[in-house]
C-alpha positions in Angstrom: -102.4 194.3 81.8 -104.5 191.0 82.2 -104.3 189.8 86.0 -102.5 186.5 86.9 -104.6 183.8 87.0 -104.1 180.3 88.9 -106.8 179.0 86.1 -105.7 178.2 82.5 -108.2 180.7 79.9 -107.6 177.5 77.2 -109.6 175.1 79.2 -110.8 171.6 77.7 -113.9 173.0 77.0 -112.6 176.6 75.5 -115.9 177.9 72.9 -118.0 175.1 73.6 -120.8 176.1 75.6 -123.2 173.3 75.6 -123.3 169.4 76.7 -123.8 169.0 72.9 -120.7 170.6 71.9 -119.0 169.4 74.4 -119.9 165.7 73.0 -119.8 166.9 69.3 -116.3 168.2 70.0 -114.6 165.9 72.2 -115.8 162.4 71.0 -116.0 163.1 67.0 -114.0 166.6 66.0 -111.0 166.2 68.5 -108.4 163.5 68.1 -108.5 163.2 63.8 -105.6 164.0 61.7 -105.3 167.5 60.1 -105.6 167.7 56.5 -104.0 171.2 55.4 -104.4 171.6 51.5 -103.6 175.1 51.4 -100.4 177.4 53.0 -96.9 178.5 52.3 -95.1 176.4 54.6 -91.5 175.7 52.9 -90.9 172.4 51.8 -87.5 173.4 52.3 -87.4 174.0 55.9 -89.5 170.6 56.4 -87.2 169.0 54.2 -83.3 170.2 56.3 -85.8 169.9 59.5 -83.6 171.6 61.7 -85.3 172.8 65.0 -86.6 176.6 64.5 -84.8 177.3 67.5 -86.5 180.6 68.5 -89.8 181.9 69.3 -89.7 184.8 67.2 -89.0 183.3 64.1 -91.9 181.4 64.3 -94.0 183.7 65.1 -93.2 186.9 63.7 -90.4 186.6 60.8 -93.8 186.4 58.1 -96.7 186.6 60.2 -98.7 189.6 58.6 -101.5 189.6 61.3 -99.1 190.2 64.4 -97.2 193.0 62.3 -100.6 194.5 61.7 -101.5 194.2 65.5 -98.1 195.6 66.4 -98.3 198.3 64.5 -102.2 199.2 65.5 -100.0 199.2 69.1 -98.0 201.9 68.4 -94.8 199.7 67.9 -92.3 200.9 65.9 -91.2 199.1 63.0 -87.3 198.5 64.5 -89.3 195.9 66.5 -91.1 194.1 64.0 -89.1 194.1 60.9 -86.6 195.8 61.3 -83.1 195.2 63.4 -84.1 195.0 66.9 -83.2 191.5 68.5 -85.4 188.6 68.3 -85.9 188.6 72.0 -86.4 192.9 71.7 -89.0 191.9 69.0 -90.5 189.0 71.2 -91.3 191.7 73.9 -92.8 194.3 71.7 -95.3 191.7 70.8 -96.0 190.5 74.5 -96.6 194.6 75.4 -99.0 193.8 72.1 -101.0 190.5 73.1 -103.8 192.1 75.9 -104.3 194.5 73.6 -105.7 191.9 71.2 -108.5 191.0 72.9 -111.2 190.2 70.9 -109.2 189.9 67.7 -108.2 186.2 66.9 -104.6 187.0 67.4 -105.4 186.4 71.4 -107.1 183.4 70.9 -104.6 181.9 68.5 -101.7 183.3 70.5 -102.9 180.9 73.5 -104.0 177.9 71.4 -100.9 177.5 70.6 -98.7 178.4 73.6 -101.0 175.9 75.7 -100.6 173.3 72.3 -97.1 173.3 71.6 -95.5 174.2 75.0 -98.2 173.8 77.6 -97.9 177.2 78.8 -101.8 178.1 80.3 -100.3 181.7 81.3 -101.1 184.7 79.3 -98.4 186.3 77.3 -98.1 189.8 78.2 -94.7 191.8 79.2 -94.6 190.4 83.0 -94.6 187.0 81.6 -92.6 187.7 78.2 -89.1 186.8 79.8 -90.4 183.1 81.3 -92.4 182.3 78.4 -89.6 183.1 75.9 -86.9 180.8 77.4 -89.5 178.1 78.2 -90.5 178.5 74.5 -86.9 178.4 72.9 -86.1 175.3 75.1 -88.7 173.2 73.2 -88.2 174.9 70.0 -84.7 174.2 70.1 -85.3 169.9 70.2 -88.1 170.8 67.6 -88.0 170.3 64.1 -90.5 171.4 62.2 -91.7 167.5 60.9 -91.4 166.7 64.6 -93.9 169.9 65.3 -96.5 168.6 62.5 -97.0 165.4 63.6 -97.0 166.5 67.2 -100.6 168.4 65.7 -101.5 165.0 64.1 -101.2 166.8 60.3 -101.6 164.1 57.9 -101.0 166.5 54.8 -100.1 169.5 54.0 -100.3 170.9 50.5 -97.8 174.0 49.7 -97.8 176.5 47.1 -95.1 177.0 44.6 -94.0 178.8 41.5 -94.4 176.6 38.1 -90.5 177.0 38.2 -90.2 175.3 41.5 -87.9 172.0 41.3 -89.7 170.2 43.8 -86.7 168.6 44.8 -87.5 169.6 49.0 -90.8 167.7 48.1 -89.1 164.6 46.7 -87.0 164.5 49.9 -89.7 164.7 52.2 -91.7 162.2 50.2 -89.0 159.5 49.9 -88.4 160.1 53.8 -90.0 158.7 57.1 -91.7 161.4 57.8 -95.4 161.6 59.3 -96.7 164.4 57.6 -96.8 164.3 53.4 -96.1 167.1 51.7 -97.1 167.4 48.3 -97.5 170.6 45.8 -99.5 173.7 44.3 -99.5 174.5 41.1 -99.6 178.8 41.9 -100.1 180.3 38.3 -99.9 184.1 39.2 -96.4 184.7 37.9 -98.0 183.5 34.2 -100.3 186.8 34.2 -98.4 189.4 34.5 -97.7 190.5 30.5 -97.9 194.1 31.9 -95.2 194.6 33.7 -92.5 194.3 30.7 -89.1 193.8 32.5 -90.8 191.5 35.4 -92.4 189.6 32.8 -89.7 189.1 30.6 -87.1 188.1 33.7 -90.1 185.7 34.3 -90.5 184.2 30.8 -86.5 183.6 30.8 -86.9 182.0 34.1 -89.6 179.7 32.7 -87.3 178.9 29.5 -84.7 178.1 31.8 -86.4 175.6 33.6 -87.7 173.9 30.4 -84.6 173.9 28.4 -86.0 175.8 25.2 -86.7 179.3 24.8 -89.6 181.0 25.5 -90.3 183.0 21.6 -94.2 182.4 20.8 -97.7 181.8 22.6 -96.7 178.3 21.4 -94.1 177.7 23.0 -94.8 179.3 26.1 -98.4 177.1 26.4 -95.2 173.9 25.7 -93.7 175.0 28.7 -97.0 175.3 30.6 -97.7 172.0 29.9 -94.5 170.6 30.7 -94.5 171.8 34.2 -98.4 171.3 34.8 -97.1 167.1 33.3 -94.0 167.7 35.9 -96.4 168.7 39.0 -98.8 166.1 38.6 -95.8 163.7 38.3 -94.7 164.5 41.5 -98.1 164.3 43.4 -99.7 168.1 42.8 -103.6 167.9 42.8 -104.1 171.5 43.4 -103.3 174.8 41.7 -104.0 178.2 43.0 -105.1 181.5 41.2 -104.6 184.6 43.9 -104.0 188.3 41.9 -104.6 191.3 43.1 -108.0 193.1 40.9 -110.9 192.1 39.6 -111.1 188.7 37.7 -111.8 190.0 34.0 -113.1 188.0 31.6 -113.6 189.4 28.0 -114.3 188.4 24.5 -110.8 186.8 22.8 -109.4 184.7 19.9 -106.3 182.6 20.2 -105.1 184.6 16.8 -105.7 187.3 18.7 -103.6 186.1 21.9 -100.9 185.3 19.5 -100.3 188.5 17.9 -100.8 190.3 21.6 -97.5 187.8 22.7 -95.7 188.9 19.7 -96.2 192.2 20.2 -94.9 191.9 24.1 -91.9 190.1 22.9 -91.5 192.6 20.4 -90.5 195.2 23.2 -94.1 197.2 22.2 -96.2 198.3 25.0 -99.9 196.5 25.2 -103.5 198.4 25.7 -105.3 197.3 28.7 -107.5 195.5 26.4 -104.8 193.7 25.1 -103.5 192.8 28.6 -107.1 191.3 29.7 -107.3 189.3 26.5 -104.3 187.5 26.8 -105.3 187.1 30.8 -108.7 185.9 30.4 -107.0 183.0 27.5 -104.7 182.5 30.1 -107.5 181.7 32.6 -109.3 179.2 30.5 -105.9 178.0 28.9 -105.1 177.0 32.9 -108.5 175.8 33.5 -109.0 173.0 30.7 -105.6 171.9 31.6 -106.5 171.5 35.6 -109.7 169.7 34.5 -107.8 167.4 32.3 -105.1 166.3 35.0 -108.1 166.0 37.3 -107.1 168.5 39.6 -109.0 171.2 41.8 -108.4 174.9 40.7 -108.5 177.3 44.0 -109.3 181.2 43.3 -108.5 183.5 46.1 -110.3 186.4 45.6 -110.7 190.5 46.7 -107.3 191.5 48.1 -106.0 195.2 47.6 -102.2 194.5 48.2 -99.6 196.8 48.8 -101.6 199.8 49.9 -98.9 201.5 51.9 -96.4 202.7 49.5 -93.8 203.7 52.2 -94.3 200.2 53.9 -93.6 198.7 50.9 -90.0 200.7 50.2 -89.7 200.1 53.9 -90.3 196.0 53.9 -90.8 195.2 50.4 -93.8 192.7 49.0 -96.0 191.3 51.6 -94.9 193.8 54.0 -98.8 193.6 55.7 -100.9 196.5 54.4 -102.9 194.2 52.5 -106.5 194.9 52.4 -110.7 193.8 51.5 -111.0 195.2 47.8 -114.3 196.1 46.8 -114.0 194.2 43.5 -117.2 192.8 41.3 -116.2 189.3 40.6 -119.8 187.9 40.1 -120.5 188.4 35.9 -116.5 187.0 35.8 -117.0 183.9 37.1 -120.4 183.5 35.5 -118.5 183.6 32.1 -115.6 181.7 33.2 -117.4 178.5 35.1 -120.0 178.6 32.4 -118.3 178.3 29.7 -115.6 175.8 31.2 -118.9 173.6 32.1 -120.4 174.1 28.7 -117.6 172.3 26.9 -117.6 169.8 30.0 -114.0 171.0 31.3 -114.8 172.3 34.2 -112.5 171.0 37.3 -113.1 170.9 40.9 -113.5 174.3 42.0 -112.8 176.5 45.1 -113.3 179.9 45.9 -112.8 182.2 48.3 -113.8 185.2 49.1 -112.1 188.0 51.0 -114.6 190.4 51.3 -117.6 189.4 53.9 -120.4 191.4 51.9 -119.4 188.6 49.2 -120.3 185.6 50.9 -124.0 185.3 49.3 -122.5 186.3 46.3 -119.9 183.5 46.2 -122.2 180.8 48.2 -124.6 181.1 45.1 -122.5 181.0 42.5 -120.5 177.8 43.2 -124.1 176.1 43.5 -124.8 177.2 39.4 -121.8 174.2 38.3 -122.9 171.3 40.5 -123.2 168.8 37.9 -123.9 165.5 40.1 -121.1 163.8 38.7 -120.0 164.1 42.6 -120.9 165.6 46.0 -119.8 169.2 46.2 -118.1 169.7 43.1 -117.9 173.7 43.1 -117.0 174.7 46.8 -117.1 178.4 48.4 -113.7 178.0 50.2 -113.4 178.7 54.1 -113.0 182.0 55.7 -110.1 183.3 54.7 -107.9 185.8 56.1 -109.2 188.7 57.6 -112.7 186.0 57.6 -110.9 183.3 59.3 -111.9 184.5 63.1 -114.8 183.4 65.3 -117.1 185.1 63.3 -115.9 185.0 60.2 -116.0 181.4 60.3 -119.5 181.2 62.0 -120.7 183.5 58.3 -119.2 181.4 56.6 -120.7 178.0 58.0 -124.0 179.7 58.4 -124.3 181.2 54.3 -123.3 178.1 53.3 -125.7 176.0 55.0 -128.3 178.2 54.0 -127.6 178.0 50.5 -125.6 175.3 49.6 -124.8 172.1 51.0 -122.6 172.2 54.6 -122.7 168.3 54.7 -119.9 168.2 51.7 -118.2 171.4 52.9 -113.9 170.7 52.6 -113.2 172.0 56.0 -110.3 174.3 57.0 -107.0 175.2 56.0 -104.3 177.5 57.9 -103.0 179.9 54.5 -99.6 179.9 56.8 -96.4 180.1 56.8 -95.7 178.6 60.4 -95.5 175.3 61.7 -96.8 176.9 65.1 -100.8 177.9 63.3 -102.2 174.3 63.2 -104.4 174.8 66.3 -106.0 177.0 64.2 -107.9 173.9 63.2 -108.4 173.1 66.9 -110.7 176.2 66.8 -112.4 175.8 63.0 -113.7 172.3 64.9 -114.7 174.1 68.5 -116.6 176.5 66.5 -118.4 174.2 64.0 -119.8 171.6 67.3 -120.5 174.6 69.1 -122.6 176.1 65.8 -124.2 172.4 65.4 -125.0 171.8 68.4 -126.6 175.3 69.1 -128.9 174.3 66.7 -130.0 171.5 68.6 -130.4 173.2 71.9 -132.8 175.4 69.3 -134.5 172.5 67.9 -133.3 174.0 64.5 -131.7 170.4 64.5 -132.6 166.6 65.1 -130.8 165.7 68.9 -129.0 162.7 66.9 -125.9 163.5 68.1 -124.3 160.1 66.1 -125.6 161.8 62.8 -124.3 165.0 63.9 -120.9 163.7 64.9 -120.5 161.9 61.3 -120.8 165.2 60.1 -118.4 167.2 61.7 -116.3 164.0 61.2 -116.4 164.8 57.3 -116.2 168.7 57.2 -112.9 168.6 59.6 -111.5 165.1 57.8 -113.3 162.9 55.3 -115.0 165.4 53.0 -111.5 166.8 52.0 -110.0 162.9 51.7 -112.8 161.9 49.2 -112.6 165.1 47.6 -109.1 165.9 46.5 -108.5 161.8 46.2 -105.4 162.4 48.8 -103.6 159.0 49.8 -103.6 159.8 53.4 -101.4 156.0 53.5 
């Protein structure tokens, strides 16, 4: 185990290694408000804001990453999803932490024990006990809009299902609360015409929520519309696109789509081809629609999901043995962006990739659509996922510079379900001054550390303000 230590390992100057940084960090990056404009917090939870109450629940009831580290420990699965207790499951992952060294659980762990309960110790199982009651003391005076506004989060944008009331998000919106909360338009559920009973559950789901019946494409693009004209109503400026595969784009005719929706509805089975026609009509169907509302469409891209089939009877969905996919997605979104930008409906646009050998790939592609009608129109997203670590993010920040344009880069986003992951921020902005400013110790870089300091000022806060037109008020 890690010795004890009388001195904190999250010091003020954790990462940054220079005078620069140190500047670039402290007088520019550190106090501004967090913009988060993509996770899966719930609305709901924000909305009751009742404390959490309990350390393990906010760390490990949905946190993929830890379940993965627990299990790379040797943990069994009682202790991480399964029955154990919450404070049996709370020590499992303390025997876990100092074994993460070097992966960004460590790091993250500590951010935000020193962060939300100013606790400098390490976590590891002589330490567990004392840090779990300290922990639940806090947590149980805590609600979780009192635990976003103690990380200065101005906004947070959350991802929902087109058949999502919204009512949590009217709640917190016509409340007193710090942080806003406002909508994503996630479109998945819409593409899944293979998967018959699912599908059909879905469409009556959909029908449901509109008050007519779902019986034609027709009718089914009315309901799109009517909940795309719903979510912008109530404040959505952002949709989200994240299924598993390649993103196939082939030749199709809306006769063609037509008769391929009959034909589901019809109880006959579809051809693969049939399945990536009505898919890629979907796609652009989406697409114009975004671009008309003026919002940005986000594409997370590259996951294989599900890849332990025992897991997955164990847990169910999301059960963490998710992983890179060696997908092609460059011809795709050649044909997709260019033809959206030839007819001059092309929205905002952000991808992201979740394989690293992508990154060039990606960078380049975004930088095809620019069409100066504003700064930074198509970005390549943030790391993301198994990219969203020290390195990760340095590739990132590094491709992008060298090919497109940092200076109108969005910034960060957590992709989390916890109200205990915002320091993750904390560390996007300790790696970015470090990066800059290791640059001007090179003399890669002009030593004008005010025009340096603007610039982290708008990657970390203003670039995502201007860009997504939030009312931060």
């Amino acid at each position: 185990m890690i010795e004890a230590s009388p001195k904190a390992f999250i010091t003020e100057n954790f990462l940054l290694r220079s005078k620069e940084a140190e500047i670039l960090y402290h007088d520019y990056a550190k106090d501004l408000p967090i913009i988060d404009y993509h996770n899966h917090l719930s609305a709901k939870q924000i909305a009751e804001n009742k404390p959490v109450e309990n350390i393990t629940k906010a760390w490990l009831s949905e946190d993929h990453y830890k379940w993965r580290g627990m299990r790379a420990n040797g943990i069994n699965e009682a202790f991480i999803t399964g029955f154990a207790s919450l404070k049996e499951k709370f020590i499992k992952w303390a025997e876990t932490v100092p074994y993460t060294v070097r992966n960004p659980l460590f790091h993250w762990t500590q951010l935000e024990l020193k962060r939300y309960f100013n606790i400098d110790t390490i976590l590891q199982p002589s330490t567990a006990d004392e840090i779990y009651d300290k922990a639940n003391a806090i947590l149980a005076k805590k609600t979780p809009a009192e635990l976003l506004e103690q990380m200065k989060v101005e906004l947070v944008c959350t991802t929902d299902d087109p058949t999502d009331s919204l009512k949590y998000h009217k709640q917190i919106n016509k409340g007193t609360f710090y942080t806003k909360v406002l909508p994503t338009f996630r479109s998945d559920a819409l593409f899944f015409i293979e998967d018959a009973p699912n599908f059909n559950a879905y469409l009556d789901k959909l029908g449901a929520c509109v008050k007519f019946s779902i019986s034609s494409l027709g009718s089914l693009l009315k309901a799109i519309d009517t909940r795309i004209d719903f979510f912008h109503e109530n404040g959505c400026v952002l949709s989200d696109y994240g299924i598993t595969g390649a993103l196939h784009i082939v030749d199709y005719t809306e006769i063609e789509v037509a008769e391929i929706f009959r034909k589901f509805l019809s109880k006959r089975p579809l051809t693969n081809e049939e399945v990536a026609k009505y898919r890629t009509f979907m796609m652009f169907y989406l697409s114009r629609k975004y671009h008309t509302k003026g919002w940005t469409q986000q594409f997370h891209l590259g996951p294989i999901r599900n890849n332990n089939k025992r897991l997955v009877e164990l847990c169910g969905a999301d059960a963490g043995c998710d992983s890179i996919g060696d997908y092609s997605f460059a011809e795709s979104m050649s044909k997709l962006f260019g033809q959206l930008d030839y007819e001059n409906k092309l929205a905002k646009t952000i991808c992201y990739n979740l394989n690293p050998a992508h990154n060039e790939v990606f960078a380049s592609m975004m930088g095809n659509f620019n069409t100066g009608e504003m700064p930074g129109k198509m970005q390549w997203g943030s790391g993301w996922w198994y990219l969203d670590q020290k390195d990760g993010i340095e590739k990132q920040l590094n491709t992008l510079s060298n090919i497109g344009l940092l200076s109108h880069f969005v910034g960060m986003l957590t992709d989390s379900r916890s109200f205990l992951s915002f320091p993750r921020h904390e560390y996007f902005r300790r790696i970015l001054c470090d990066l800059i400013a290791d640059d001007i110790q090179k003399g890669l870089v002009p030593n004008d550390i005010p025009f340096l300091g603007k610039l982290v000022q708008d990657i970390c806060y203003n670039n995502a303000v201007k860009y997504f037109k939030f009312d931060t008020n």
